[in-house]
Residue, then its C-alpha position, 0 to 999 in steps of 0.5 A: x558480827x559473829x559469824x557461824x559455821x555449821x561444823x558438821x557440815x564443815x567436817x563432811x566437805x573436807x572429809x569428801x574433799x580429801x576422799x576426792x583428792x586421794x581418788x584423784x590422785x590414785x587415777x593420775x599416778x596409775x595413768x602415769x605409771x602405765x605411760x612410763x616406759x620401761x627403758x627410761x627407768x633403765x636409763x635413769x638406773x645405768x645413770x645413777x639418777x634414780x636416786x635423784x628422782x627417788x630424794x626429789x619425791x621424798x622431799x615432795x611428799x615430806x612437804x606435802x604431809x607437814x603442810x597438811x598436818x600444819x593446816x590440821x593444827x590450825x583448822x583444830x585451834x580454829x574449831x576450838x576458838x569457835x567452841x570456846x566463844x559459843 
């Protein structure tokens, strides 16, 4: 049994997932930022444990971009798979 995907309507909701995702993610990091206050920042600069925190978010978005541009090469093949047995 053959299932089909209208890829049109595939691409538009992934499209407006990841426009939500990012609207969403800009609106939480804004609130986060004006909730931080400025002595802690201090702190974590007189302590050297900036560093810390700049490796951890590093490693965090580093991870996040591979699983995205992993998930991108798989959705590609799929589409491709799909075409090619049209």
């Amino acid at each position: 049994m053959k299932m089909k995907i209208d890829m049109k309507n595939y691409k538009s909701t992934i499209k407006n997932i990841a426009k939500f995702s990012l609207v969403f993610l800009g609106i939480v990091l804004s609130f986060n930022a004006q909730a931080q206050e400025p002595e802690m920042a201090e702190k974590f600069r007189q302590d050297g444990m900036i560093y810390v925190v700049i490796v951890i978010m590093s490693i965090v978005m580093i991870g996040l971009l591979l699983f995205v541009f992993l998930t991108d090469r798989k959705v590609k093949k799929l589409e491709k798979l799909i075409k090619d047995e049209e």
